[in-house]
C-alpha positions as CSV (number, residue, x, y, z in Angstrom):
1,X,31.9,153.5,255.9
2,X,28.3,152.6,256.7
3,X,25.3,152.7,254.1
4,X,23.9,156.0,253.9
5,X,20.3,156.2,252.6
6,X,16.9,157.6,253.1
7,X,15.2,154.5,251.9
8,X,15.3,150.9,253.8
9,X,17.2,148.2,252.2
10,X,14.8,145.2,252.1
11,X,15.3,141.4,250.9
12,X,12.3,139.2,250.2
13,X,12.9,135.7,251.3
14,X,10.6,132.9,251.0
15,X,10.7,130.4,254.7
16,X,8.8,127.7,255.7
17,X,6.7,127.6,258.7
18,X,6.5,124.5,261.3
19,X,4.2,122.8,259.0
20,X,6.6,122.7,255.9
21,X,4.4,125.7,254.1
22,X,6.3,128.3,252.0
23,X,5.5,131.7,252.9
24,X,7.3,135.3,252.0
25,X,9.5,136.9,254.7
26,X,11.2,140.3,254.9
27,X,14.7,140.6,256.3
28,X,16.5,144.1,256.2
29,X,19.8,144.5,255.0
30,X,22.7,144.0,257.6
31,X,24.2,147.3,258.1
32,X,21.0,149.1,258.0
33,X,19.8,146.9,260.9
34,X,22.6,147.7,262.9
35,X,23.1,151.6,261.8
36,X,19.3,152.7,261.6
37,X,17.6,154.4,264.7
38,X,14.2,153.7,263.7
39,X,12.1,150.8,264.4
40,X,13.6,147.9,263.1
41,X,10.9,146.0,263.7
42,X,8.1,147.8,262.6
43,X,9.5,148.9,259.0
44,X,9.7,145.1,258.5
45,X,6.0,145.2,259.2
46,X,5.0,147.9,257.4
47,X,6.9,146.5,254.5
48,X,5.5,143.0,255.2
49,X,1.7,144.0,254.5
50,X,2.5,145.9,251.7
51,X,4.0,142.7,249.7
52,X,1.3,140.8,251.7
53,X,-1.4,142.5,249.6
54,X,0.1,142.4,246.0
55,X,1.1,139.0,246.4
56,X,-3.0,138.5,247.3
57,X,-4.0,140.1,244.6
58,X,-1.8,138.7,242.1
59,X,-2.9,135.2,243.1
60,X,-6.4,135.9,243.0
61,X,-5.8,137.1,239.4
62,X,-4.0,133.7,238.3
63,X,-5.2,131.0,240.4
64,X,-8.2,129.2,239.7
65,X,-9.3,127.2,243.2
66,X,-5.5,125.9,243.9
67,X,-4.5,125.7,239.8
68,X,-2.2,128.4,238.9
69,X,-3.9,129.6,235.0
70,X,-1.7,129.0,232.4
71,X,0.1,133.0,231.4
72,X,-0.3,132.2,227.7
73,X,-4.3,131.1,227.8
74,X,-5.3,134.5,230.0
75,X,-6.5,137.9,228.3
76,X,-4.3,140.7,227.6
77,X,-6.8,143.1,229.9
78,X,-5.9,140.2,232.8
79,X,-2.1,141.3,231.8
80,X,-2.4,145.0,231.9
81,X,-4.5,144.4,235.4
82,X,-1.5,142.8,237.0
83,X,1.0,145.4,235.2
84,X,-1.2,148.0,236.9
85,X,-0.9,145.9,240.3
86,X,2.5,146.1,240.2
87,X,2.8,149.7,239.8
88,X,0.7,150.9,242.1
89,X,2.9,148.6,244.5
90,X,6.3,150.5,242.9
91,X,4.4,153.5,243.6
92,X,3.9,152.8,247.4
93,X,7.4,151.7,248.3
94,X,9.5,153.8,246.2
95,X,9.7,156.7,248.5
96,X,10.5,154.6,251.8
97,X,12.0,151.2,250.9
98,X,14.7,149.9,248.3
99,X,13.8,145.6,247.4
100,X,17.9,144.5,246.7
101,X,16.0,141.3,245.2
102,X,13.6,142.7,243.3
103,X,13.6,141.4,240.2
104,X,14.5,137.8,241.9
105,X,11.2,137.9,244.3
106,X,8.8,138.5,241.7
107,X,10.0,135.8,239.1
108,X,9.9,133.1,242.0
109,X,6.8,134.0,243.5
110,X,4.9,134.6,240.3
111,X,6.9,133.0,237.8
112,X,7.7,136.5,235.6
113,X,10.6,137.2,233.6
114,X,12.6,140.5,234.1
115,X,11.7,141.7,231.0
116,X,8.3,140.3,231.3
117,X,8.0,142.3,234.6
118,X,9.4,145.5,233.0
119,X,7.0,145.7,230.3
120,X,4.1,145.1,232.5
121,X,4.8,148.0,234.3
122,X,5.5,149.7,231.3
123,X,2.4,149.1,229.4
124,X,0.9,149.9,232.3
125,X,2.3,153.4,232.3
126,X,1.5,154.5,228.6
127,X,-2.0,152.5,227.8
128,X,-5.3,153.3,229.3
129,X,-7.2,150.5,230.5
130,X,-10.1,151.1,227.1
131,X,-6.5,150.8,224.7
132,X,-6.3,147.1,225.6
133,X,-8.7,145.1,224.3
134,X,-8.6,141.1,224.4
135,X,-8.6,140.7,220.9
136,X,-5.6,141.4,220.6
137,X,-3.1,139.0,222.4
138,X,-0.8,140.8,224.5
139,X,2.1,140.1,223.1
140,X,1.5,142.4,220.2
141,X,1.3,145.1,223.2
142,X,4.3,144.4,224.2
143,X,6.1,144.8,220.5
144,X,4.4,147.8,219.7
145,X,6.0,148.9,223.5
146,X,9.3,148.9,222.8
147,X,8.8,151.0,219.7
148,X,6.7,153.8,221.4
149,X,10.0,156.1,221.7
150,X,10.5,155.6,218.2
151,X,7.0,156.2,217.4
152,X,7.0,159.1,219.9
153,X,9.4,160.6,218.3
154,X,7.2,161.6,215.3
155,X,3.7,162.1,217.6
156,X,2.1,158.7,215.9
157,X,2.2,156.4,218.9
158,X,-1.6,156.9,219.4
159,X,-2.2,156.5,215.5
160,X,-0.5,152.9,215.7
161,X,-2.4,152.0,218.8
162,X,-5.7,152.4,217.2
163,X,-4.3,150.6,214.4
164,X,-3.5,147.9,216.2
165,X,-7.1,147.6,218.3
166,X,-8.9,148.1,214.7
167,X,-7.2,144.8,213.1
168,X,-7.8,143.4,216.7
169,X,-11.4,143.5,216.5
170,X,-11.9,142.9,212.8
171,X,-9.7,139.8,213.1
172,X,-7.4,140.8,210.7
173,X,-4.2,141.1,213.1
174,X,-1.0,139.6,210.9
175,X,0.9,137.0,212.7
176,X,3.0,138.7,215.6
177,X,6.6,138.4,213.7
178,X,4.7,140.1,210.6
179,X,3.1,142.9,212.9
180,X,7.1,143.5,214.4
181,X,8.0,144.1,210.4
182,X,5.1,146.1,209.6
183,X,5.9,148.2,212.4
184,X,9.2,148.8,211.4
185,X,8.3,149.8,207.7
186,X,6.0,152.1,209.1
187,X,8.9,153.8,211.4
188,X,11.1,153.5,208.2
189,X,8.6,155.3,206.3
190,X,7.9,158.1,209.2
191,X,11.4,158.6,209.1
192,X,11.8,159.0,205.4
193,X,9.3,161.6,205.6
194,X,10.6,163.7,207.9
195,X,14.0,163.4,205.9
196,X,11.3,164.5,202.8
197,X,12.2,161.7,201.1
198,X,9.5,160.8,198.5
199,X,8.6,156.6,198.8
């Protein structure tokens, strides 16, 4: 039984031209080639450009001339601009095109974790570009991220994000392993609360 689905299967590859230069390819998945009765061809174009331009922007974001900046030396507003990047990508394919390498693509041609990639996306989903300020390093962000459900969960996600910003720019941020257990004192404590238990 062939595949069956409204979105085209897509594999970013990475070739090298006649010169020896690496460049980003697009092949589409096997059976859809052979089963689909559109243009072949053309998706592979239309995909093509649309990877063309984020993988334009991201470089122009973390290269410097031909040096590639260091991830742990840039701002956490430079972060939250490629997590927005990325997005906005996500948000243009996801209706017509399924990556099957996804994950595997962006890690090799930006040199992002999975879970790096994820919380990028994230973050850039539930902060505001004001909330991230580059006093505070982003991987504070990115702990205080994967408590937001928690936090959600008793409506103070926005309290602690102001927290956070406030000891940011009055340079009194704890290191980030103590900010993780504050955190989850404070979500002890909401919890207590809402059990009314007295502290």
């Amino acid at each position: 039984m062939g595949l069956k689905t409204t979105k085209v299967p897509v594999k970013i590859v990475q070739v090298k031209d006649i010169h020896g230069t690496k460049k980003t390819g697009v092949m589409l998945d096997f059976n859809y080639f052979f089963e689909s009765k559109d243009n072949s061809n053309k998706k592979i174009q239309e995909f093509n450009k649309l990877y063309d331009e984020i993988v334009k922007e991201i470089n122009d974001l973390f290269y410097e001339g031909n040096v590639r900046k260091k991830y742990r030396n840039l701002p956490s507003s430079l972060y939250y601009n490629l997590g927005i990047i990325i997005e906005q990508f996500n948000q243009k394919i996801e209706n017509d095109f399924f990556i099957t390498n996804y994950d595997e693509a962006l890690h090799r041609d930006f040199g992002l974790s999975k879970d790096y990639i994820y919380d990028l996306r994230i973050i850039a989903q539930i902060f505001k570009e004001n909330e991230i300020i580059n006093s505070v390093p982003f991987s504070y962000y990115r702990a205080l991220m994967r408590k937001r459900k928690q936090f959600d969960k008793y409506g103070r996600f926005n309290d602690e994000k102001n927290r956070l910003n406030e000891m940011g720019k009055n340079n009194k941020l704890p290191g980030r392993e103590n900010y993780k257990k504050a955190i989850n004192q404070t979500l002890e404590k909401l919890k207590q609360r809402s059990m009314g238990i007295k502290n």
